[in-house]
DODOLUM-964568 format. One record per residue: residue in one letter; x, y, z of N, C-alpha, C, CB in turn. Coordinates in steps of 0.02 Angstrom, whole numbers, padded with zeros to 5 digits, always signed. Each point is the difference from the previous one (the first is absolute). Glycine has a CB too. Example, Ala and Ser with C-alpha at 12.3 -4.5 7.8 and 13.67 -1.06 7.14 Angstrom:
BEGIN
a+00660-00284+00390-00045+00059+00000+00045+00060+00000-00095-00059+00062 s+00077+00112-00098+00042+00059+00003-00039+00055+00037+00059-00032-00108 
***
This chain:
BEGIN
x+05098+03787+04088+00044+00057+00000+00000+00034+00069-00020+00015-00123 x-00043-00001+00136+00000+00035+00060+00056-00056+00090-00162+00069-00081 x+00144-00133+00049+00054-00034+00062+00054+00004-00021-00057-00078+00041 x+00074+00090-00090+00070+00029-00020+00035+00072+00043-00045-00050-00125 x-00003+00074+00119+00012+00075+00024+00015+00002+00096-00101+00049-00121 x+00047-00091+00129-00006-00017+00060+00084-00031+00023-00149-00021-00019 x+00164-00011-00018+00079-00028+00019+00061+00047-00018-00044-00118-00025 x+00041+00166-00017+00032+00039-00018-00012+00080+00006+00019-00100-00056 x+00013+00121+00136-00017+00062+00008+00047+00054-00060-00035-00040+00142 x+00090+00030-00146+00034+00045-00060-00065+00005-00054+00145-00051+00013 x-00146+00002-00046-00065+00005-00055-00043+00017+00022+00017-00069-00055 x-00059+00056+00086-00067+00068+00040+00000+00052+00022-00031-00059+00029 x+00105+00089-00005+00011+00077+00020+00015+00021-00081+00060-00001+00148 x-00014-00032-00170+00042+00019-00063-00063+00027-00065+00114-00109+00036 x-00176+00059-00032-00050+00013-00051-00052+00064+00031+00008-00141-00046 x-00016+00147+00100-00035+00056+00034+00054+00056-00019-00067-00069+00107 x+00124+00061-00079+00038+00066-00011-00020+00027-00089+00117-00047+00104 x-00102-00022-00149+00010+00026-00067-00074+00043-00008+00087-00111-00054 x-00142+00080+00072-00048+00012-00012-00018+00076+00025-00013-00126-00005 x+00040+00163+00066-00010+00062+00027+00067+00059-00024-00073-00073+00108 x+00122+00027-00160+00043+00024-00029-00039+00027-00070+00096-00077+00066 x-00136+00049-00098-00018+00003-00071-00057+00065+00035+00021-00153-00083 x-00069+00139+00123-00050+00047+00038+00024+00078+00017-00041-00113+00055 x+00103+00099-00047+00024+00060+00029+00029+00028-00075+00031-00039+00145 x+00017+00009-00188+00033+00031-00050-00060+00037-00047+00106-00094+00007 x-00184+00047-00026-00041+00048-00009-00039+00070+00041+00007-00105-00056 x+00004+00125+00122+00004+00041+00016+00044+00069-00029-00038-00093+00072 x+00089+00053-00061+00080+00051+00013-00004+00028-00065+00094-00075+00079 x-00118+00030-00114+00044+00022-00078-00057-00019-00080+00149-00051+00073 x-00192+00125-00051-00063-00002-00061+00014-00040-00057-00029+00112+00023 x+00090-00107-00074-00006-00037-00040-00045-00069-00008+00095+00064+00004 x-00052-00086+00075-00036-00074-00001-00079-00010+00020+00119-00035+00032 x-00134+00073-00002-00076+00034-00017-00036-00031-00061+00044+00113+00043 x-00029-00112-00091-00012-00009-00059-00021-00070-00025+00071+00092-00003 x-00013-00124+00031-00015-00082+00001-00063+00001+00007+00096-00047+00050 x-00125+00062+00018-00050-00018+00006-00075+00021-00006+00086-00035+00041 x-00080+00092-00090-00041-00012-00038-00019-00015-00058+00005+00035+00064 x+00057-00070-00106+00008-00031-00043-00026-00075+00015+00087+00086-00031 x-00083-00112+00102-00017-00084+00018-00079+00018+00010+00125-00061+00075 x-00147+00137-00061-00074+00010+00035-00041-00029-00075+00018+00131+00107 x+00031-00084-00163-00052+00004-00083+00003-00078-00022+00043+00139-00060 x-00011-00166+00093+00009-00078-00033-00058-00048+00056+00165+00012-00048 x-00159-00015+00112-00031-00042+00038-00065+00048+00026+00118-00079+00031 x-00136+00146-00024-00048+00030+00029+00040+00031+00068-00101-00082-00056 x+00061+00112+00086-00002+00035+00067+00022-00040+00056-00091+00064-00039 x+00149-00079+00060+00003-00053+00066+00038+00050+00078+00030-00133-00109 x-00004+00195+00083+00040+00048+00061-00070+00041+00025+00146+00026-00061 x-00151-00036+00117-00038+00079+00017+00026+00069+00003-00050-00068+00060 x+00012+00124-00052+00019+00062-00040+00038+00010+00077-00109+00055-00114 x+00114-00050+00169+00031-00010+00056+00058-00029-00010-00090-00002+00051 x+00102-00067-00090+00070-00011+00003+00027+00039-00052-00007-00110+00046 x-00008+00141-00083+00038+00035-00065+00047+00060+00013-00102-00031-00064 x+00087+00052+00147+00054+00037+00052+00034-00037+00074-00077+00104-00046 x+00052-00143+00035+00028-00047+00060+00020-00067-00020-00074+00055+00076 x+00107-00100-00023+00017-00074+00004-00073-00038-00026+00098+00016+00112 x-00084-00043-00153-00051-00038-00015-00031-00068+00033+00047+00057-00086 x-00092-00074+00102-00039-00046+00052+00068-00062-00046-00188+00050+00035 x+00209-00067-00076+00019-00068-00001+00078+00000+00069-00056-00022-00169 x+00081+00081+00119+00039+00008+00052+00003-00018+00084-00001+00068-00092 x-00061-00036+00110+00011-00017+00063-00045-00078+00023+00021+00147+00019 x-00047-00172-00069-00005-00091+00015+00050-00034-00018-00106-00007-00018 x+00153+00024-00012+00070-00021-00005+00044+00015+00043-00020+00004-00092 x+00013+00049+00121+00013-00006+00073-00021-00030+00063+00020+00069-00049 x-00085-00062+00037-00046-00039+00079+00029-00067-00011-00137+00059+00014 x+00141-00102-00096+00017-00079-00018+00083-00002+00046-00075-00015-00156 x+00104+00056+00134+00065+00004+00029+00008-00033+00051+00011+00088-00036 x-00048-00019+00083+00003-00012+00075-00034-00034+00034+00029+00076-00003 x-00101-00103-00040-00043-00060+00050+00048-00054-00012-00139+00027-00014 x+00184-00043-00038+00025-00086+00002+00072+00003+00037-00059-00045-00128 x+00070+00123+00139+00078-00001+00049-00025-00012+00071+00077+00096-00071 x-00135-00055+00097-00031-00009+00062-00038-00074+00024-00010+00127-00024 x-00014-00134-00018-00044-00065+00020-00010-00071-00048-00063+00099+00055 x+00130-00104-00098+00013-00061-00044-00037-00018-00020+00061-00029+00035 x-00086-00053-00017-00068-00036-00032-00071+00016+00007+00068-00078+00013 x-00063+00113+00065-00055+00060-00008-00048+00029-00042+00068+00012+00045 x-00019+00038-00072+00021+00057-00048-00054-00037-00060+00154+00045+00039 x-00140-00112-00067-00031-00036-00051-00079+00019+00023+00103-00105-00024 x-00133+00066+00076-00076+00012+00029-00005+00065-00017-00012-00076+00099 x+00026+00130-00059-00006+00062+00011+00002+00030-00080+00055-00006+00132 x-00023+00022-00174+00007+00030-00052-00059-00045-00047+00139+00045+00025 x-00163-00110-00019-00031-00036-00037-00056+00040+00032+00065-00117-00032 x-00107+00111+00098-00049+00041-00008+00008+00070-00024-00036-00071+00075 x+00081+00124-00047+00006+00055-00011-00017+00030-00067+00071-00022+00085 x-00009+00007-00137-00008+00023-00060-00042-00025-00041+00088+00027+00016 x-00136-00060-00019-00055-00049-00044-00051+00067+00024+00027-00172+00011 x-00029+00151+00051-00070+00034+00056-00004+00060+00002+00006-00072+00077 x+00062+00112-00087-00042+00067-00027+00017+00017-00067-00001+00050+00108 x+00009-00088-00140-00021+00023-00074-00081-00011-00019+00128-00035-00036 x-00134-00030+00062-00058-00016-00015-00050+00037+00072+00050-00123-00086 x-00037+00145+00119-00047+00049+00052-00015+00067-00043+00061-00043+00125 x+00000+00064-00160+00002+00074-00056-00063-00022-00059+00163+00033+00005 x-00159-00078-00047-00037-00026-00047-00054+00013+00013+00060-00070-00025 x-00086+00021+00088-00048+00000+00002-00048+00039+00039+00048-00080-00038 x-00002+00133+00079-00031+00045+00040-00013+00068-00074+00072-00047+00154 x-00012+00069-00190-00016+00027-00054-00065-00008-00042+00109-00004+00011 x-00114-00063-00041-00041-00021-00046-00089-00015+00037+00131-00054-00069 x-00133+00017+00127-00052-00013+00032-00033+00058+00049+00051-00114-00018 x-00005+00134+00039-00015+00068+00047-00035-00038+00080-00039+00104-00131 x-00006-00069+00122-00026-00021+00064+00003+00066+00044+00041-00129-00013 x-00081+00098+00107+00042+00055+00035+00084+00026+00016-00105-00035+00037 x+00086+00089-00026+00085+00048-00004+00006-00049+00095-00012+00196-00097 x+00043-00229+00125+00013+00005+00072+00038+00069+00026+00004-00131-00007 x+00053+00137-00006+00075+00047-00010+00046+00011-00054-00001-00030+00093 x+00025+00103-00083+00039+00007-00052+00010-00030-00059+00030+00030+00077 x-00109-00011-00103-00022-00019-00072-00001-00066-00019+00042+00095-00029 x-00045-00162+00082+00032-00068-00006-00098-00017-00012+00159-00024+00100 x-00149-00030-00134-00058-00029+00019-00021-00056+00054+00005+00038-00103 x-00082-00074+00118+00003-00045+00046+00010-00060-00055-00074+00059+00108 x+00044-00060-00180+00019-00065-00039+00070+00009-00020-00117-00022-00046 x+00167+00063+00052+00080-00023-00026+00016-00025+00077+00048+00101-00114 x-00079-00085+00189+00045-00015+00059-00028-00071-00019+00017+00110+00104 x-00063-00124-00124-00034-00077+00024+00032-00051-00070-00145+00055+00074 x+00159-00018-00148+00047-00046-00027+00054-00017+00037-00032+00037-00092 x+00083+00018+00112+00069-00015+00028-00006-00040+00062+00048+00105-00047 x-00100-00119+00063-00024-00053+00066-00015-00071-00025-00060+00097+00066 x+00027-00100-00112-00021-00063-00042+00063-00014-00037-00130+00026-00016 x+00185+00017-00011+00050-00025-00044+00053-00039+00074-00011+00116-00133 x+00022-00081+00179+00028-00026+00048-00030-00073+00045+00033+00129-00009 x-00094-00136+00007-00036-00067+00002+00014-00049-00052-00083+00058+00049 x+00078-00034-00128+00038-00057-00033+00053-00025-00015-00060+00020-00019 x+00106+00030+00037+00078+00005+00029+00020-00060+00054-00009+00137-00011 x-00021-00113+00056-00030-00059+00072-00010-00070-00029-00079+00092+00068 x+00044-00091-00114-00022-00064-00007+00060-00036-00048-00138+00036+00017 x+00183-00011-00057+00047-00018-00030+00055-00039+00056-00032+00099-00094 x+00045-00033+00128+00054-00016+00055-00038-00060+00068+00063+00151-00030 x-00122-00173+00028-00035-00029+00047-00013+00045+00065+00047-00104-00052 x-00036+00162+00044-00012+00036+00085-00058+00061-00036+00158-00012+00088 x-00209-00023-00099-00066+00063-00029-00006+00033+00060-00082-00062-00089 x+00053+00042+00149-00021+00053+00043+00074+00047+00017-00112-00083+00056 x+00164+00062-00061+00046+00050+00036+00010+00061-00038+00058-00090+00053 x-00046+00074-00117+00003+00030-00076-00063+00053+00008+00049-00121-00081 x-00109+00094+00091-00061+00060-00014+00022+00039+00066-00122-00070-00067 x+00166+00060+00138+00005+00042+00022+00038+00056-00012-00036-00072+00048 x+00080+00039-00079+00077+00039-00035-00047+00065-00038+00107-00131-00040 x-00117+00085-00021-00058+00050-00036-00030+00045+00009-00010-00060-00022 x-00027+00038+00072-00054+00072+00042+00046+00048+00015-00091-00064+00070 x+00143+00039-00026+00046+00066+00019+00032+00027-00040+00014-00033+00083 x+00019+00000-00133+00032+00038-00047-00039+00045-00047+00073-00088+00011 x-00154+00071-00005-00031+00023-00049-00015+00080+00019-00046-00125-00031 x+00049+00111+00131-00027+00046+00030+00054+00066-00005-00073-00093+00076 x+00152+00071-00079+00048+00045-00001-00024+00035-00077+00105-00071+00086 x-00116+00026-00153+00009+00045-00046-00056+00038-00006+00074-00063-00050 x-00128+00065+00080-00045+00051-00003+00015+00058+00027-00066-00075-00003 x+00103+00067+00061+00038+00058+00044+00058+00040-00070+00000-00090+00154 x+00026+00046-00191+00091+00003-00028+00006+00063-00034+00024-00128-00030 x+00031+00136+00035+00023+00065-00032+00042-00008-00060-00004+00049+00110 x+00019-00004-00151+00032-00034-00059+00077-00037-00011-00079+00086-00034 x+00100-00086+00101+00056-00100+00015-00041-00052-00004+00080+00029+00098 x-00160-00025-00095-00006-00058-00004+00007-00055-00036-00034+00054+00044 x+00067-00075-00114+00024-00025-00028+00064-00023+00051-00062+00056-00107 x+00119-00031+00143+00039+00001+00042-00019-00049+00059+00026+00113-00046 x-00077-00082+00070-00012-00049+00065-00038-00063+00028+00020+00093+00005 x-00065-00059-00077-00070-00073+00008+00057-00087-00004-00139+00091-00109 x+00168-00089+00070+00037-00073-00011+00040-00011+00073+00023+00010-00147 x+00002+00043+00175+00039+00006+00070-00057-00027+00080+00081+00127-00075 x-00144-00067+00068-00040-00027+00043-00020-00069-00034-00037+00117+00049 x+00027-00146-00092-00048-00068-00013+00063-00065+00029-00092+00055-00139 x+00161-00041+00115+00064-00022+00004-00009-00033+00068+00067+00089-00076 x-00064+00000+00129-00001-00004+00088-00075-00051+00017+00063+00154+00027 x-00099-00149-00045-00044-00007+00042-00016-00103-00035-00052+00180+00026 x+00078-00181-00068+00015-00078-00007+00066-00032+00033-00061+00017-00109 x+00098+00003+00126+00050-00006+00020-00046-00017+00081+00101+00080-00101 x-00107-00013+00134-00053-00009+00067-00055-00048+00009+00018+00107-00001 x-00060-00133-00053-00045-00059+00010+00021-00043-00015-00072+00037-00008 x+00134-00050-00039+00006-00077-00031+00045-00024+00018-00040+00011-00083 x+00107+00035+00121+00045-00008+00008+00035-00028+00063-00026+00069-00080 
***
């Protein structure tokens, strides 16, 4: 699906747009509010209390997806493959395992998953060492990130494969 998308920019702006269309109409218009916490009582807790007044993080990785595969095409595939795996699983396991705090509340065991998930990434695509570099850096921006990062992490991982592989 996703090389689908990759060939079809209408369908990748078109599904981002819908997607920051539905994001926004629950803003605008409380009713629809409601939905979702009707999907919360059925599946559990998945919005943070932050998005429940703002754009919600999917939103804006439906955007970063957008714009990493308009900017940097086959790229975009590498880049978003480490990106979005690597910090979910950097969140998990920096949440659950803890460890030391490095910055802005990040841990050193979620920077060193999203480093190791980008090494086995590497090893899929055959370029492990370039990948764990990708990784490190990208890992290093989201410790810095602010709440686009959903937005940008797939964009920097996108650029900076594009720059080593490309």
């Amino acid at each position: 699906m996703v090389l689908y998308l990759l060939s079809d920019p209408v369908l990748t702006w078109g599904s981002a747009i819908y997607i920051a269309y539905l994001d926004y109409s629950r803003l605008l218009f409380p009713q629809y509010a409601g939905l979702y916490d009707l999907l919360e009582r059925a599946t559990g807790r998945f919005i943070k209390e932050r998005e429940r007044r703002d754009v919600s993080d999917a939103t804006r990785m439906a955007l970063g997806v957008a714009l990493s595969l308009t900017l940097f095409g086959k790229y975009a595939l590498i880049g978003l493959a480490v990106s979005i795996p690597g910090d979910a699983l950097a969140s998990v396991i920096g949440k659950t395992l803890g460890g030391s705090k490095i910055v802005n509340d990040k841990s050193l065991l979620g920077f060193m998953a999203f480093v190791i998930w980008s090494g086995l990434v590497g090893i899929v695509f055959g370029q492990p060492a370039d990948l764990l570099l990708i990784g490190a850096a990208v890992g290093i921006v989201e410790m810095f990130s602010t709440r686009w990062e959903n937005l940008t992490l797939g964009v920097w991982g996108s650029f900076l494969s594009m720059l080593l592989l490309g």
